[in-house]
VODRENFI-701908 format. One record per atom (N, C-alpha, C, O): residue number from 1; residue in three letters; atom name; x negated, y negated, z negated. Coordinates in nm, 3 decimals. Layout:
N
+-------+------+---------+---------+---------+---------+
! palum ! gunu ! drenmar !    east !   north !      up !
+-------+------+---------+---------+---------+---------+
!   NUM !  Ala !      CA !       X !       Y !       Z !
...
+-------+------+---------+---------+---------+---------+
***
This chain:
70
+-------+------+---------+---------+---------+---------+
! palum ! gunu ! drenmar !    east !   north !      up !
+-------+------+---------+---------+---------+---------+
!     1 !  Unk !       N !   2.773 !  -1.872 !  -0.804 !
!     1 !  Unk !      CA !   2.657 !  -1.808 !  -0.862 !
!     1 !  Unk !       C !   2.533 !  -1.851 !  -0.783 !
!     1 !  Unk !       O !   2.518 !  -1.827 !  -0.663 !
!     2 !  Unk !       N !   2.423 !  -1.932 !  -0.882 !
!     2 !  Unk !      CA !   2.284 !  -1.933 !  -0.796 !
!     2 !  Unk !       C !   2.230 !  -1.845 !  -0.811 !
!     2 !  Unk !       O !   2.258 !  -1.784 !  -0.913 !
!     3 !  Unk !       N !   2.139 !  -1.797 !  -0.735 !
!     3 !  Unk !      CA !   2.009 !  -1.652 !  -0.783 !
!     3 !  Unk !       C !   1.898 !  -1.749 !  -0.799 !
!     3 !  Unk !       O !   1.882 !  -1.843 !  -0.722 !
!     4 !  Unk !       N !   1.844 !  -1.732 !  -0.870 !
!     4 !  Unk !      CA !   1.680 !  -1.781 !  -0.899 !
!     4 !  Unk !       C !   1.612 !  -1.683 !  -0.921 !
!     4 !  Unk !       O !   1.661 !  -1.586 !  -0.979 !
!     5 !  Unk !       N !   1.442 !  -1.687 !  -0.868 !
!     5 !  Unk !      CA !   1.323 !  -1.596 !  -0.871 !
!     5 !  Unk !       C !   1.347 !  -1.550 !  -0.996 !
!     5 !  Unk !       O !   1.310 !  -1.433 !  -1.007 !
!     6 !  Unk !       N !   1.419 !  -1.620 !  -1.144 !
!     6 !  Unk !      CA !   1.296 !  -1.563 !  -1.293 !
!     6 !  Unk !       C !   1.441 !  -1.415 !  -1.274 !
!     6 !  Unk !       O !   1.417 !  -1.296 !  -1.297 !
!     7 !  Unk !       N !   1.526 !  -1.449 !  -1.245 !
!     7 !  Unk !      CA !   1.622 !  -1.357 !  -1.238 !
!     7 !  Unk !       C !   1.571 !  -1.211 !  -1.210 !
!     7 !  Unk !       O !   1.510 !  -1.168 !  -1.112 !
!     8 !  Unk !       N !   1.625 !  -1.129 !  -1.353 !
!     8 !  Unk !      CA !   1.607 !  -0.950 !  -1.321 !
!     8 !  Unk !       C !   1.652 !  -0.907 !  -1.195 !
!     8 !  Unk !       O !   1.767 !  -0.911 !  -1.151 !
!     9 !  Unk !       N !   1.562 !  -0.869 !  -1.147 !
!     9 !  Unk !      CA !   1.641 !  -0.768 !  -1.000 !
!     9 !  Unk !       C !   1.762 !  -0.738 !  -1.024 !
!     9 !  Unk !       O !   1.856 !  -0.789 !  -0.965 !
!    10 !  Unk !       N !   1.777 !  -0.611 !  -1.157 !
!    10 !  Unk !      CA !   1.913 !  -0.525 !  -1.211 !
!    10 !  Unk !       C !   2.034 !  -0.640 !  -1.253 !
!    10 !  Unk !       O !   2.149 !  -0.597 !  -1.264 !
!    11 !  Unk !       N !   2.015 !  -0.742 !  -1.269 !
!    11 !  Unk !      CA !   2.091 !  -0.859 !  -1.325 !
!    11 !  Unk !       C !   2.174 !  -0.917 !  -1.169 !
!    11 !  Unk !       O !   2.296 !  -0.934 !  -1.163 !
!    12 !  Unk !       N !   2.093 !  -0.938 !  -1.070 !
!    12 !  Unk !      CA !   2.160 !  -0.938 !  -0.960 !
!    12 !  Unk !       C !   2.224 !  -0.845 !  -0.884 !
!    12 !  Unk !       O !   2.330 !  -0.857 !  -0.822 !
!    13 !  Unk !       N !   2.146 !  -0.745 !  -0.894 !
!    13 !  Unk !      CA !   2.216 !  -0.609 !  -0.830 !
!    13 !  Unk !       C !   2.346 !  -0.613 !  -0.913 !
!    13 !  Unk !       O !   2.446 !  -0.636 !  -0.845 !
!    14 !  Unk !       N !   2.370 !  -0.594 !  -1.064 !
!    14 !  Unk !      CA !   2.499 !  -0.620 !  -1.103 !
!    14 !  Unk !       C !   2.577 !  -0.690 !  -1.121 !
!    14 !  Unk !       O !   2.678 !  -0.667 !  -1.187 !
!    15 !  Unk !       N !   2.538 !  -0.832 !  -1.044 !
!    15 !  Unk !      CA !   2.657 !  -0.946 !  -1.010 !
!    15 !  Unk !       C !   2.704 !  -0.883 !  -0.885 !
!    15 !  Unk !       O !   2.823 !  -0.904 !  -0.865 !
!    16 !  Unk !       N !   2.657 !  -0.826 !  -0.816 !
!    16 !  Unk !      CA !   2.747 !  -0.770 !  -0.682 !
!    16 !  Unk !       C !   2.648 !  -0.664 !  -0.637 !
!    16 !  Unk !       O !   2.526 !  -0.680 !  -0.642 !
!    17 !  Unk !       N !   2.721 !  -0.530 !  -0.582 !
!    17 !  Unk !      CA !   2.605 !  -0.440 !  -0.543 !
!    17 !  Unk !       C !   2.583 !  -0.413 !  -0.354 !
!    17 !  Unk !       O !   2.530 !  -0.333 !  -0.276 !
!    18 !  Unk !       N !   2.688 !  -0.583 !  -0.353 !
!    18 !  Unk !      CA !   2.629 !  -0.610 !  -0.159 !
!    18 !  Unk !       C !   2.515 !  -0.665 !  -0.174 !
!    18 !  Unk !       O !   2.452 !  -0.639 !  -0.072 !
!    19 !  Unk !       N !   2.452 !  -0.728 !  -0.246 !
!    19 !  Unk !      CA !   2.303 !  -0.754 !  -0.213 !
!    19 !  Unk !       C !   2.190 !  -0.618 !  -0.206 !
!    19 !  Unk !       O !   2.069 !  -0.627 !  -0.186 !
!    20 !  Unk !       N !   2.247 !  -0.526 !  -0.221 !
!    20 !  Unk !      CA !   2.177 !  -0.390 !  -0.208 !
!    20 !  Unk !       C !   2.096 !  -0.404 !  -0.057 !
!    20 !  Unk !       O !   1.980 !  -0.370 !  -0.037 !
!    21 !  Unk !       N !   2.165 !  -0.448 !   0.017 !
!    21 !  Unk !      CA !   2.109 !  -0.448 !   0.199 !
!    21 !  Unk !       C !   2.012 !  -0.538 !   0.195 !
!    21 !  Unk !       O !   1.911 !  -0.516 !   0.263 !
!    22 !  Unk !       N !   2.021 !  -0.662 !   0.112 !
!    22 !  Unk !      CA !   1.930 !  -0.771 !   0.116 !
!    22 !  Unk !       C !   1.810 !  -0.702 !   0.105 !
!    22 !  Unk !       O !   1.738 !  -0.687 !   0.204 !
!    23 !  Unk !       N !   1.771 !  -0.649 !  -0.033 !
!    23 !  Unk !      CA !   1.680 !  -0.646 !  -0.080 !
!    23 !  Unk !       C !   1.593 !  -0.556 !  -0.012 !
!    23 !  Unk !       O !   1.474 !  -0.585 !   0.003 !
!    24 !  Unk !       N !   1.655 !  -0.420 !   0.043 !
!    24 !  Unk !      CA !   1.642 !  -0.338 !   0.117 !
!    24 !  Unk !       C !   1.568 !  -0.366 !   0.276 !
!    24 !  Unk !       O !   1.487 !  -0.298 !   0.339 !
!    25 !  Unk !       N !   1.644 !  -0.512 !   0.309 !
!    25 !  Unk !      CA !   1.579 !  -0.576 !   0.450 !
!    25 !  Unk !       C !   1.469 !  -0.675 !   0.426 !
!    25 !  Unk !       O !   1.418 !  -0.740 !   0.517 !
!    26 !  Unk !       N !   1.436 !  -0.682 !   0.307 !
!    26 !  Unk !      CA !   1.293 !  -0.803 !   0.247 !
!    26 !  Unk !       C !   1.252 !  -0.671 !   0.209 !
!    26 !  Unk !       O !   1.279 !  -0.701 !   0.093 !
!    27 !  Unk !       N !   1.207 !  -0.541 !   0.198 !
!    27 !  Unk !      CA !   1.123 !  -0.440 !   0.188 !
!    27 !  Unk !       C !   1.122 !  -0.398 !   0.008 !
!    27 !  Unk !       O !   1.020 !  -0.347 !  -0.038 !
!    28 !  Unk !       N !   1.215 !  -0.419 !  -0.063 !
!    28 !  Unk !      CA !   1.255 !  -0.413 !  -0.185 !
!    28 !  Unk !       C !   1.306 !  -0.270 !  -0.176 !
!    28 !  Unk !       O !   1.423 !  -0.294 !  -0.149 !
!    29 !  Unk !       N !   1.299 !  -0.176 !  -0.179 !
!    29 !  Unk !      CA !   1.326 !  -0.046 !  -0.186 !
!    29 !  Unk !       C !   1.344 !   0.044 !  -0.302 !
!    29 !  Unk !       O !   1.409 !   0.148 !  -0.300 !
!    30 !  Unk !       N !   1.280 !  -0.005 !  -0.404 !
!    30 !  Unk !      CA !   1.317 !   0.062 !  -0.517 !
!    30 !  Unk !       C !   1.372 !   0.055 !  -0.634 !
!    30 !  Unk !       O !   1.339 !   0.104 !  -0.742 !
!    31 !  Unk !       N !   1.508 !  -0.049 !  -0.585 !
!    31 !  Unk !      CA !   1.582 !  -0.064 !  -0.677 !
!    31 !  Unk !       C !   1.631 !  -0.008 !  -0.826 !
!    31 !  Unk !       O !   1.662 !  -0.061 !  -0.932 !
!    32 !  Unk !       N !   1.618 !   0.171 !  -0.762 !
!    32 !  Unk !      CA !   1.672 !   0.216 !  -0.894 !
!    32 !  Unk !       C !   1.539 !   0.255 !  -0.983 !
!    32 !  Unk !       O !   1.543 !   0.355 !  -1.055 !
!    33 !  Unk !       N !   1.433 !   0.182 !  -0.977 !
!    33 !  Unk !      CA !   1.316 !   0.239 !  -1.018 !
!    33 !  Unk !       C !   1.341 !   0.191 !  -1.177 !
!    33 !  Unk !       O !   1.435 !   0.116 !  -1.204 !
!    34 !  Unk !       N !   1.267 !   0.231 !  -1.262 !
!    34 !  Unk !      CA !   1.258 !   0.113 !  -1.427 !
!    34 !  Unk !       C !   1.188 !   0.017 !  -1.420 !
!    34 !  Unk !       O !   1.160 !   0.004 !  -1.539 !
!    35 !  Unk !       N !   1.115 !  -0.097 !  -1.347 !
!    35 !  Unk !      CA !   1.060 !  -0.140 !  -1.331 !
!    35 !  Unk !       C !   1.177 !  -0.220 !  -1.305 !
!    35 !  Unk !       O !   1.185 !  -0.309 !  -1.389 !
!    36 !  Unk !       N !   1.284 !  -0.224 !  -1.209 !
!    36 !  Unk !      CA !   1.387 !  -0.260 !  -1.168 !
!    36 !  Unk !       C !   1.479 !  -0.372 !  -1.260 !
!    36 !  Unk !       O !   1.545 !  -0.473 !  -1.237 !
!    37 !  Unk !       N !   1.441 !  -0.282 !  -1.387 !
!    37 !  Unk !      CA !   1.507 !  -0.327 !  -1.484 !
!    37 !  Unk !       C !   1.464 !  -0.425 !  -1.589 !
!    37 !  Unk !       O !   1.527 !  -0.467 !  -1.686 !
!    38 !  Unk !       N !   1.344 !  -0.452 !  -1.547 !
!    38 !  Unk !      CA !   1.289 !  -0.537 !  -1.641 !
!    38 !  Unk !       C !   1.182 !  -0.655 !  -1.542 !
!    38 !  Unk !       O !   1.106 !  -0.728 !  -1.605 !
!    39 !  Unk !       N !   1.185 !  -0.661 !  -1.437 !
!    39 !  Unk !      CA !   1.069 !  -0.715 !  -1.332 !
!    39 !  Unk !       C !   1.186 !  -0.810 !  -1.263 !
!    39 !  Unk !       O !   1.299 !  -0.792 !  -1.218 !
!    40 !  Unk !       N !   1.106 !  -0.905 !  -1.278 !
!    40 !  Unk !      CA !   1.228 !  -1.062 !  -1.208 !
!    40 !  Unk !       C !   1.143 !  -1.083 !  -1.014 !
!    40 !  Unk !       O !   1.025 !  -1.085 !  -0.980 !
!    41 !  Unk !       N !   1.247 !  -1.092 !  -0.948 !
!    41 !  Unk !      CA !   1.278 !  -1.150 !  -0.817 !
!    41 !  Unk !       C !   1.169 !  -1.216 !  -0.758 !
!    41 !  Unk !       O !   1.144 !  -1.204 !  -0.638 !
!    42 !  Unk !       N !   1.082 !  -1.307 !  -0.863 !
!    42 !  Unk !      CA !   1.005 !  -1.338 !  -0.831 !
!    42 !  Unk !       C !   0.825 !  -1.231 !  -0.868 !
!    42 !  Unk !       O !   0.717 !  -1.261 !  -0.817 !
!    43 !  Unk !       N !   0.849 !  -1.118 !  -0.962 !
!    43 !  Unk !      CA !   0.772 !  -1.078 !  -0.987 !
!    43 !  Unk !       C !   0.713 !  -0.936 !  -0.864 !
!    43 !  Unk !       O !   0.609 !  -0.881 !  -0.827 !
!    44 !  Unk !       N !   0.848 !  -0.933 !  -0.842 !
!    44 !  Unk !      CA !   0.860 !  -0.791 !  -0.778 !
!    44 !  Unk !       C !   0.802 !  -0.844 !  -0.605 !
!    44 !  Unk !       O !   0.728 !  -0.768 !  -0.541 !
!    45 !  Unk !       N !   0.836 !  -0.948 !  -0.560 !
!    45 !  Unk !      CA !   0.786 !  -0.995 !  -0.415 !
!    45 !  Unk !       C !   0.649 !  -1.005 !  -0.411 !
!    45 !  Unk !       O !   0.575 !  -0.975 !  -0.317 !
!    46 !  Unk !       N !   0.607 !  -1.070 !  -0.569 !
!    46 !  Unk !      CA !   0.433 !  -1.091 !  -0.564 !
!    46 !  Unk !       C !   0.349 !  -0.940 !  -0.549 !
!    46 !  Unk !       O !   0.241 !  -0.924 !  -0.490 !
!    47 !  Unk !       N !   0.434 !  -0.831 !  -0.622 !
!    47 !  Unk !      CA !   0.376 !  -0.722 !  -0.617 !
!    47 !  Unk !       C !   0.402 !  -0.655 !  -0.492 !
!    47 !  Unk !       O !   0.338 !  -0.552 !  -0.469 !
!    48 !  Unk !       N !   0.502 !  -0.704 !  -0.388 !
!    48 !  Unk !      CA !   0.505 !  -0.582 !  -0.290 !
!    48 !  Unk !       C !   0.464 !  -0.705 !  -0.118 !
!    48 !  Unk !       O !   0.470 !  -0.664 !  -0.002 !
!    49 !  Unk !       N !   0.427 !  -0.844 !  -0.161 !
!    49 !  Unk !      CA !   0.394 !  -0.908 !  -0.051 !
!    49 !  Unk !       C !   0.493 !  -0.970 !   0.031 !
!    49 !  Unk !       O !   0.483 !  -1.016 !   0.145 !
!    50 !  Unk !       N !   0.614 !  -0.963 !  -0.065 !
!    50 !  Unk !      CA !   0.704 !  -1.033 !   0.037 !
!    50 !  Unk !       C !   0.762 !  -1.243 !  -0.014 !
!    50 !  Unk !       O !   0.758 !  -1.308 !  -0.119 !
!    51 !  Unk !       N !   0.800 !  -1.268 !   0.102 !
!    51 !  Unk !      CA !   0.847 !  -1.424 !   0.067 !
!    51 !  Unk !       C !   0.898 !  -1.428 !   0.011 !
!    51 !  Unk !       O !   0.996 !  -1.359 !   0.040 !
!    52 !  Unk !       N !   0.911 !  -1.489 !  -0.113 !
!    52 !  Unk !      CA !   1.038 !  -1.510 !  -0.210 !
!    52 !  Unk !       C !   1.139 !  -1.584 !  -0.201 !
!    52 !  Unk !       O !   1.256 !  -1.556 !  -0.226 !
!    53 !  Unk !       N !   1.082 !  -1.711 !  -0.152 !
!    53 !  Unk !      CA !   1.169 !  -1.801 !  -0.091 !
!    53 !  Unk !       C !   1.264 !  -1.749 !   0.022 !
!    53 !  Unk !       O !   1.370 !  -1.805 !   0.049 !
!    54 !  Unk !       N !   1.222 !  -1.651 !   0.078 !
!    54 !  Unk !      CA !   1.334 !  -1.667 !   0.226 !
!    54 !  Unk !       C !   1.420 !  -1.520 !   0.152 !
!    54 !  Unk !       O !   1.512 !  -1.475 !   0.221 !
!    55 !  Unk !       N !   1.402 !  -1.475 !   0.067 !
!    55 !  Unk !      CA !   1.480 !  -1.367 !  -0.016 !
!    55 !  Unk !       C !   1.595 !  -1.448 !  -0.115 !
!    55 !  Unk !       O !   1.715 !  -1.422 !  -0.129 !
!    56 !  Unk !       N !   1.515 !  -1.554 !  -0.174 !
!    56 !  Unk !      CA !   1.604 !  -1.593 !  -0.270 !
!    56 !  Unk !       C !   1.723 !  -1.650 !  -0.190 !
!    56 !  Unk !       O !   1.839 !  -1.613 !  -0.206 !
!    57 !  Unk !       N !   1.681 !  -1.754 !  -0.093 !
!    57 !  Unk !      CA !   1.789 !  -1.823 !   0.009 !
!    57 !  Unk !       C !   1.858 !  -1.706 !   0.098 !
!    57 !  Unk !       O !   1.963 !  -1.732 !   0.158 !
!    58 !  Unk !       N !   1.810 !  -1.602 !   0.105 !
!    58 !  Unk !      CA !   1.960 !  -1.498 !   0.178 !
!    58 !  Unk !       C !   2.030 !  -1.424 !   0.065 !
!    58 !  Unk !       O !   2.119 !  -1.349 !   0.104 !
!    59 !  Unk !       N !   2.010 !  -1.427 !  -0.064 !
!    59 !  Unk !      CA !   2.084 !  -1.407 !  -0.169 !
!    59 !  Unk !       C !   2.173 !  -1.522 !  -0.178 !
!    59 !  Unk !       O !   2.290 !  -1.535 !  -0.141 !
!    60 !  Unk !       N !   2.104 !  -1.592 !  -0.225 !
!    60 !  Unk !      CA !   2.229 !  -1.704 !  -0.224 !
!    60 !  Unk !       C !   2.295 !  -1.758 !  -0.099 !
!    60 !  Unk !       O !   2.360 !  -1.861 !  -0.120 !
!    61 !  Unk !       N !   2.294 !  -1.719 !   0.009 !
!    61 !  Unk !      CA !   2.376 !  -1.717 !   0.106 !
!    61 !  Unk !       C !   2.481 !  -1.638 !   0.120 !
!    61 !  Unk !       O !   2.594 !  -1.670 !   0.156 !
!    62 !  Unk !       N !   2.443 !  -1.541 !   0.090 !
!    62 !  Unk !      CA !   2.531 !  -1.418 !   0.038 !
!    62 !  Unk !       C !   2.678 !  -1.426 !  -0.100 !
!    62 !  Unk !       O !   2.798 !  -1.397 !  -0.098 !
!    63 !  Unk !       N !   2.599 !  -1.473 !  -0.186 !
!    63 !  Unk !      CA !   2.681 !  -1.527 !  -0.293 !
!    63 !  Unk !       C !   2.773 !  -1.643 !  -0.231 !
!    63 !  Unk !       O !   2.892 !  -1.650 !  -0.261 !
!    64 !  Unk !       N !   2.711 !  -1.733 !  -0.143 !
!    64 !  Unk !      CA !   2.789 !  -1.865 !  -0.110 !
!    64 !  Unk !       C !   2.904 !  -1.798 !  -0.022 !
!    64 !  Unk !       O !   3.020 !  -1.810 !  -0.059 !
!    65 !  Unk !       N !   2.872 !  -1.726 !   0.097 !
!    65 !  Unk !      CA !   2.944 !  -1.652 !   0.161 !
!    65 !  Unk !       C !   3.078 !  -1.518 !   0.120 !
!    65 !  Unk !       O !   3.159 !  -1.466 !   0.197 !
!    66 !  Unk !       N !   3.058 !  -1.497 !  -0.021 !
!    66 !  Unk !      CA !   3.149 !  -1.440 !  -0.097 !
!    66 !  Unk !       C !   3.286 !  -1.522 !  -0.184 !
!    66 !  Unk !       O !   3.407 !  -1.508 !  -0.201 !
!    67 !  Unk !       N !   3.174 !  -1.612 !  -0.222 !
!    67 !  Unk !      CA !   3.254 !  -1.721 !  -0.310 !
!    67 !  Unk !       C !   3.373 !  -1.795 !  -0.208 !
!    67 !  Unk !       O !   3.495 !  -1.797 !  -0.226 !
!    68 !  Unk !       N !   3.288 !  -1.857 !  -0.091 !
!    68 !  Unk !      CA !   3.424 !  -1.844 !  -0.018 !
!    68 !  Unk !       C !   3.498 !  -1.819 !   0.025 !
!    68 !  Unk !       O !   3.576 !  -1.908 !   0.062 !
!    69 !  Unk !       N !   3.527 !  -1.680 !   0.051 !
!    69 !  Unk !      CA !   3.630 !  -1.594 !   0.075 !
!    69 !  Unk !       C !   3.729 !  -1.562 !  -0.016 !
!    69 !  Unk !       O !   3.841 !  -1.528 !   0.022 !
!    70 !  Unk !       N !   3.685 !  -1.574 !  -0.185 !
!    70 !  Unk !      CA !   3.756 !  -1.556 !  -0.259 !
!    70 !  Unk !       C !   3.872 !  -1.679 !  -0.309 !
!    70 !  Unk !       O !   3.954 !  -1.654 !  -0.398 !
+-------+------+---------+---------+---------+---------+
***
């Protein structure tokens, strides 16, 4: 699984709900908001000031790091 920015927040949160900590440690906090549900990865960093790039690459580190275990 890649994550990309256009990607729904809620779309990743429900490929796995261990990225919950990620988002949580890039200052993403309001996951369960409605906004959540319709606002992409890349929309939600522009609005709260955070890097997207260094979010998207510890998601998909995460994913890479799952995939191989399985």
């Amino acid at each position: 699984m890649v994550i990309t920015k256009d990607m729904i927040i809620s779309e990743v949160l429900s490929l796995d709900q261990g990225t919950t900590p990620i988002f949580f440690k890039n200052g993403l906090h309001c996951l369960g908001c409605v906004m959540a549900s319709g606002e992409t990865v890349e929309e939600a960093c522009m609005v709260h000031g955070i890097n997207c790039d260094n979010l998207i690459s510890e998601l998909n580190e995460y994913f890479s790091s799952i995939e191989k275990e399985a």
